[in-house]
C-alpha positions as CSV (number, residue, x, y, z in Angstrom):
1,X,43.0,-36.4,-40.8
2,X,46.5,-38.2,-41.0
3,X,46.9,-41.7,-40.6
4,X,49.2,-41.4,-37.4
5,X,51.2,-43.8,-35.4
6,X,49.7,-44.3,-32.3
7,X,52.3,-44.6,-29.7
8,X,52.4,-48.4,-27.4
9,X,53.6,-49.4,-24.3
10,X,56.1,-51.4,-25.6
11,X,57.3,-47.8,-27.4
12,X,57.4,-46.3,-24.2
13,X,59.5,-48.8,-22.5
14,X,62.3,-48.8,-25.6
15,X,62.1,-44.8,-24.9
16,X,62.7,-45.2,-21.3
17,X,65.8,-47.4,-22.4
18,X,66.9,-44.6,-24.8
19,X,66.4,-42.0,-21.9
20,X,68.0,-43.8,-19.3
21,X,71.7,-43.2,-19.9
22,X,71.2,-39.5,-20.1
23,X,68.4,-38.7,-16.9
24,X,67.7,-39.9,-13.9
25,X,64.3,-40.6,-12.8
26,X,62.2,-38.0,-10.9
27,X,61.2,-38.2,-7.0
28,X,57.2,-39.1,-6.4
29,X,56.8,-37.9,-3.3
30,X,53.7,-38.3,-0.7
31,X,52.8,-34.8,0.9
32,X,50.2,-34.9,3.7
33,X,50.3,-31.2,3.4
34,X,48.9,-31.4,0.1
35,X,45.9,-34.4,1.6
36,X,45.0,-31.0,3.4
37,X,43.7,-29.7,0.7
38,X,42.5,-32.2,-1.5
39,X,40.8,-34.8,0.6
40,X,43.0,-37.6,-1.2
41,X,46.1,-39.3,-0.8
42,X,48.3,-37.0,-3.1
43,X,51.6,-37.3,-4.7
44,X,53.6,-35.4,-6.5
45,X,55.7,-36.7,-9.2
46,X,58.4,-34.1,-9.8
47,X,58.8,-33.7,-13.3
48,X,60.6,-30.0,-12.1
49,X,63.7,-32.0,-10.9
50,X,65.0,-32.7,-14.7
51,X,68.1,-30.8,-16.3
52,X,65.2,-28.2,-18.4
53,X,63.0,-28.3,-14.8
54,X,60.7,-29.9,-17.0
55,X,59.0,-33.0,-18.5
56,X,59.4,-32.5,-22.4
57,X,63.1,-33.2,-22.3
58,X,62.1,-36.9,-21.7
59,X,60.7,-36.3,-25.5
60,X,63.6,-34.3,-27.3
61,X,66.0,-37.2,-26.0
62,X,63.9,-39.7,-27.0
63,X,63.5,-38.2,-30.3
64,X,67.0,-37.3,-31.3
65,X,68.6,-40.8,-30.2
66,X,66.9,-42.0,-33.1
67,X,68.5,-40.2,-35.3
68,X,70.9,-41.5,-37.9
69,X,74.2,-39.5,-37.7
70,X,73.0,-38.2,-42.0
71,X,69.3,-37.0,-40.0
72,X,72.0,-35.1,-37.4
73,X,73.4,-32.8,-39.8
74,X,70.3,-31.1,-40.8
75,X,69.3,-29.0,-38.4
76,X,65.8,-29.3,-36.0
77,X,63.7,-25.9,-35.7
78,X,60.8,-26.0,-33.0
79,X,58.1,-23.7,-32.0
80,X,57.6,-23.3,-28.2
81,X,56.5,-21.0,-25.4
82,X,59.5,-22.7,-23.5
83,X,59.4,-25.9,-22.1
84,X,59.1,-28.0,-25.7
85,X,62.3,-25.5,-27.1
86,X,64.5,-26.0,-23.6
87,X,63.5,-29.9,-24.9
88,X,65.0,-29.6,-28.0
89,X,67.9,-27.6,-27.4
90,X,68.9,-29.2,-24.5
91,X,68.9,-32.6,-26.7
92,X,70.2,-30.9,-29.8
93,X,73.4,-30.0,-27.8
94,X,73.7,-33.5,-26.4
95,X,73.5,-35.2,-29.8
96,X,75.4,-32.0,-31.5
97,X,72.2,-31.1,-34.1
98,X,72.0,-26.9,-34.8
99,X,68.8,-25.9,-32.9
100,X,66.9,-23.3,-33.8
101,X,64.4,-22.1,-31.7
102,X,61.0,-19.9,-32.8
103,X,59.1,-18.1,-29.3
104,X,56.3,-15.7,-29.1
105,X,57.8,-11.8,-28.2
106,X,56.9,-12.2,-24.8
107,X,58.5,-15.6,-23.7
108,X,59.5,-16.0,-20.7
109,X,62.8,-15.2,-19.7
110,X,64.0,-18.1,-17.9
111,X,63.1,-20.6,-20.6
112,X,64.7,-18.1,-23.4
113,X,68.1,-18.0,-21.2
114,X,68.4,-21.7,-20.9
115,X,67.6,-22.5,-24.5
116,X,70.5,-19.8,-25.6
117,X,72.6,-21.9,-22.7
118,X,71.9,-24.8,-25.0
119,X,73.3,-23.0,-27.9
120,X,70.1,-23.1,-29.4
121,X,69.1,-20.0,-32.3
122,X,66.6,-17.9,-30.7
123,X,63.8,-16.5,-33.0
124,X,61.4,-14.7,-31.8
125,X,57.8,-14.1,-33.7
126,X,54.5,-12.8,-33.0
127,X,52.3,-12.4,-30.0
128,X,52.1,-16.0,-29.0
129,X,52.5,-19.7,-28.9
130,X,50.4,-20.1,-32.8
131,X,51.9,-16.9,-34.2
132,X,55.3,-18.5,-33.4
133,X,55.0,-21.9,-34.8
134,X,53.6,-20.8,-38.5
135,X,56.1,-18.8,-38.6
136,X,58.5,-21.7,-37.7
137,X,56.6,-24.3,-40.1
138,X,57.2,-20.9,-42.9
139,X,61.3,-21.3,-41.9
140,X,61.3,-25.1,-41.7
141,X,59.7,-25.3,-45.2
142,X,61.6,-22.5,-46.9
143,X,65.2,-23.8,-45.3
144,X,64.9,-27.4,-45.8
145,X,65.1,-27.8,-41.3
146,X,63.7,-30.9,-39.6
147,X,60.4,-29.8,-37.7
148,X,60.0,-30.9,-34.9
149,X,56.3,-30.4,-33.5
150,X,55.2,-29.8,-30.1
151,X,53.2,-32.3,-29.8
152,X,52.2,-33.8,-33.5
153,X,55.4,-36.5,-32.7
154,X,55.1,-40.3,-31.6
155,X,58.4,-40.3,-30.4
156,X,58.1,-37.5,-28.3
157,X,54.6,-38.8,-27.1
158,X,56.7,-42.0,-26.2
159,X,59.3,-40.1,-24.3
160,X,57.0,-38.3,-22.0
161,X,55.3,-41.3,-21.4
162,X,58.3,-42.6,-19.6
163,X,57.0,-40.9,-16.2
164,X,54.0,-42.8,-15.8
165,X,56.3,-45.7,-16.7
166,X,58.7,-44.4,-13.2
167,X,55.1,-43.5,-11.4
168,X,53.4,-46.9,-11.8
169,X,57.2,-48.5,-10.7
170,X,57.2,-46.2,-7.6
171,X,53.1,-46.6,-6.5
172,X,52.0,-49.1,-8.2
173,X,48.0,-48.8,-6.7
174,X,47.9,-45.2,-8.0
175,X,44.3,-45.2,-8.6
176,X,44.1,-41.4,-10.5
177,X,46.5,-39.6,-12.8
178,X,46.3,-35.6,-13.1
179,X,47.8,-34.1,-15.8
180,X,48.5,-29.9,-17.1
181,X,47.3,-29.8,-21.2
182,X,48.7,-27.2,-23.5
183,X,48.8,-29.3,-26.8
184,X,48.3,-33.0,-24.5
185,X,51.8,-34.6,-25.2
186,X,52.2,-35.9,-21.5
187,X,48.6,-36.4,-21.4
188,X,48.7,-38.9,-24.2
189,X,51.8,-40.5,-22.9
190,X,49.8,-40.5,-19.4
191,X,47.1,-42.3,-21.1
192,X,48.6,-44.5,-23.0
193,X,50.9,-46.1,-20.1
194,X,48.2,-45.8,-17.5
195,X,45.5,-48.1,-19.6
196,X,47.5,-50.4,-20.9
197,X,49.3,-51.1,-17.8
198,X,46.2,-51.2,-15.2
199,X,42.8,-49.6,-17.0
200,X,41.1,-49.0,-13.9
201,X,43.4,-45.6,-13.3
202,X,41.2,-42.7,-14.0
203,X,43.4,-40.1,-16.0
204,X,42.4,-36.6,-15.8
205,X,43.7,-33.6,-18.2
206,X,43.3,-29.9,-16.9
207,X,43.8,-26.6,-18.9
208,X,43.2,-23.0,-18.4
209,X,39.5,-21.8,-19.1
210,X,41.7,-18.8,-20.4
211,X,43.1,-20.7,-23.2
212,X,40.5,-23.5,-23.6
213,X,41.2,-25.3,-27.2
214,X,42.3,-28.3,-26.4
215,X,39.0,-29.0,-23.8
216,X,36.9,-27.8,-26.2
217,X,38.7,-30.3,-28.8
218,X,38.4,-33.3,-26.6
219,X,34.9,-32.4,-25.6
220,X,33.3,-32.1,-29.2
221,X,35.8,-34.7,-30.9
222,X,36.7,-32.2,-33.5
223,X,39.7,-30.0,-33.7
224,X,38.6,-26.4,-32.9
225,X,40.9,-23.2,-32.0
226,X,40.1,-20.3,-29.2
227,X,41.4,-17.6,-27.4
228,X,44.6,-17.6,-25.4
229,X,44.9,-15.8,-22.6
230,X,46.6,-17.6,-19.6
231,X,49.8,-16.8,-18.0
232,X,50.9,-20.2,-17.9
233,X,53.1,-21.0,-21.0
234,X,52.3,-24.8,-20.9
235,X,48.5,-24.1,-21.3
236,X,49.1,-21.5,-23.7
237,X,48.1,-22.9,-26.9
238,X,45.2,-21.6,-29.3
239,X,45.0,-24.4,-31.5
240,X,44.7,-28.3,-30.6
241,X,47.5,-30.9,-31.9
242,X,46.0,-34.0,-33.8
243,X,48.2,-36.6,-32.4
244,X,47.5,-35.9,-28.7
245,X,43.8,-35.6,-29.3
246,X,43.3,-38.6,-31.6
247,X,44.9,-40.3,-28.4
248,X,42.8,-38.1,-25.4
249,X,39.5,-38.7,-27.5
250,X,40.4,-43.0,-26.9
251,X,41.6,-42.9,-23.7
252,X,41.3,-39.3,-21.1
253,X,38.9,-40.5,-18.8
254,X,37.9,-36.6,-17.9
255,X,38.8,-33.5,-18.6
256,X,38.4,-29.7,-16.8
257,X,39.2,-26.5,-16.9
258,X,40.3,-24.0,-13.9
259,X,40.5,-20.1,-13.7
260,X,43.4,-18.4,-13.7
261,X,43.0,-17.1,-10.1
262,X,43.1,-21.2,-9.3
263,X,46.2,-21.8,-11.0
264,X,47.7,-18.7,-8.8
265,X,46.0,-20.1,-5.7
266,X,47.3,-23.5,-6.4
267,X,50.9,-22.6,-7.7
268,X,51.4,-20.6,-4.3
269,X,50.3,-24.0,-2.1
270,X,52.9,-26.2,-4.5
271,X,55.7,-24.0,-3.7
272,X,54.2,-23.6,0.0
273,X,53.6,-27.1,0.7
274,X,56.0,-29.2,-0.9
275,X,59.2,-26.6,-1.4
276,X,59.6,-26.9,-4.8
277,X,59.7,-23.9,-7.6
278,X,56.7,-24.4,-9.5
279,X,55.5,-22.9,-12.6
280,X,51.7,-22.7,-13.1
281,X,51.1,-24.9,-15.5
282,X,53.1,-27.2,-13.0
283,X,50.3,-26.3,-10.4
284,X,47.1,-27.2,-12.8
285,X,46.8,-30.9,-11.4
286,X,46.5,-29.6,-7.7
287,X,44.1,-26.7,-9.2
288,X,42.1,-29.4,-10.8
289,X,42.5,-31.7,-7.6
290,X,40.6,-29.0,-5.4
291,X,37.9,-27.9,-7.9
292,X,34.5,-28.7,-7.2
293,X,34.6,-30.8,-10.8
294,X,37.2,-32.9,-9.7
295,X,37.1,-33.3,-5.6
296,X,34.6,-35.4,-5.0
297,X,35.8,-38.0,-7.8
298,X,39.5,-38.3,-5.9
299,X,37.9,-38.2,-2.0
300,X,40.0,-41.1,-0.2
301,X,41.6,-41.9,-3.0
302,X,45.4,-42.5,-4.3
303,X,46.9,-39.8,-6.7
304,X,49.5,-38.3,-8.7
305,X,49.8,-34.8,-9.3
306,X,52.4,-34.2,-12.6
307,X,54.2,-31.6,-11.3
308,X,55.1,-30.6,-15.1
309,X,57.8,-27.9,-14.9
310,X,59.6,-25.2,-12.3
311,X,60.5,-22.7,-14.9
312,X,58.5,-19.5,-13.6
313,X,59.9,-16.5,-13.8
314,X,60.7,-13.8,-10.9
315,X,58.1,-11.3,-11.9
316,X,55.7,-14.3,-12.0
317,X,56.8,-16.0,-8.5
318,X,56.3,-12.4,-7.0
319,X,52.6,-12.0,-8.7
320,X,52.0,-15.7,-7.1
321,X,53.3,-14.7,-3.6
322,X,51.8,-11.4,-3.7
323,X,48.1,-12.5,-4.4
324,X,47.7,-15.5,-1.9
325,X,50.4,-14.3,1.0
326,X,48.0,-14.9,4.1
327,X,45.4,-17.3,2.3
């Protein structure tokens, strides 16, 4: 395996000071309408509110202020279902880099339209998330482009990390951390704020039993790949990222998986409860947060739910609304 640099706290601070001048900080919210339902004290921090409507911009901004203005003129290419590639162009843009932009054939809409907004390159390649990023490590090799990984990044780890940073700030006797995993950037930045700030806090990852590579990575300490079959674009990955997991495998305290038909459950009581748009990768920590796995661990307890991203597309809001109207 590579030798990686393993992202600190002291990292994530000097990212937060980085990110600072270009985002604000995202609400945390208490919602006794969510307590309802998950027998715990449960807030949401609203990771939805940024510019992209989601967390990995914290990551692209962090990554690209770095940059020397010789690193700026070659340009970045990224592989993403849509939140990571909204990341990058948005920050591409900012620090005027060329972005170019490689997306499964089926991406969703609203992340493709505000990546183009970005005046990012779209490419599009293959039937998802994998097929899409060889075919963008293919371009990045043969064109001489600065790759920028999903989730194989420190600084990008660092930059996500900032939220836990604002959460602990906000509530400081948070006692348990839920977090959506695709490839487990804002996991690891989770994890790495959360234990070296107060240990005790229990941090819990939660992906799709439909796509189920990065569970099955952490569970057997070995990177694997599976199927991929969920509809939520942040879960959707078929193959596990190094970095993330070299970091989950030190310091994830637990880690589940829910069915699809909880993710739509739980993405119609997000946008119910708290009236925020939610994606359903956005809804995972409230799916995991009512699960039989996961609800008797929180019971009475203080938590966070990362409400990862709002980018969910009409057709999907309607399936959501359509399936659990009346529930």
């Amino acid at each position: 395996m590579t030798e990686w640099v393993i992202p600190t706290l002291d990292d994530v601070h000097a990212a937060q000071e980085r990110i600072a001048p270009h985002l604000p900080r995202t609400p945390m919210y208490h919602y006794p309408a969510l307590d309802e339902l998950t027998r715990a004290e449960t807030w949401v921090k609203h990771e939805n509110h940024l510019p992209s409507g989601a967390f990995k911009i914290r990551g692209g901004i962090n990554l690209m202020s770095k940059m020397s203005p010789e690193e700026r003129r070659t340009p970045v290419i990224a592989a993403s279902t849509g939140n990571h590639g909204q990341s990058i162009a948005y920050a591409a843009q900012l620090f005027g880099l060329k972005a170019i932009i490689c997306v499964p054939e089926d991406a969703n809409a609203v992340k493709l339209a505000a990546m183009e907004r970005s005046g990012a390159e779209i490419v599009m390649h293959g039937v998802d998330f994998d097929d899409a990023r060889e075919h963008c490590e293919k371009l990045a090799e043969a064109n001489g482009y600065r790759y920028i990984h999903s989730g194989d990044e420190p600084d990008l780890i660092a930059g996500v990390g900032t939220y836990t940073v604002e959460i602990l700030d906000e509530v400081p006797d948070i006692e348990v951390i839920i977090v959506p995993i695709g490839g487990g950037s804002g996991a690891a930045g989770a994890a790495i704020v959360a234990k070296a700030t107060r240990p005790e806090i229990r941090v819990i990852g939660v992906q799709s039993a439909a796509a189920p590579a990065a569970w099955r990575s952490w569970k057997g300490r070995e990177l694997v790949e599976d199927k991929m079959g969920t509809a939520a674009e942040g879960l959707a990955t078929r193959t596990a990222f190094e970095l993330p997991q070299r970091i989950l495998w030190d310091l994830l305290d637990d880690f589940v998986l829910v069915e699809e038909e909880q993710l739509q459950a739980a993405d119609f009581h997000m946008i119910e409860r708290t009236r925020n748009l939610v994606e359903l990768a956005g809804a995972a920590p409230l799916a995991a947060a009512m699960s039989t796995e996961v609800k008797p661990q929180i019971a009475g307890k203080k938590i966070a739910l990362i409400c990862s991203g709002a980018n969910i597309t009409p057709q999907q809001l309607r399936s959501v609304l359509e399936r659990n109207a009346g529930q």
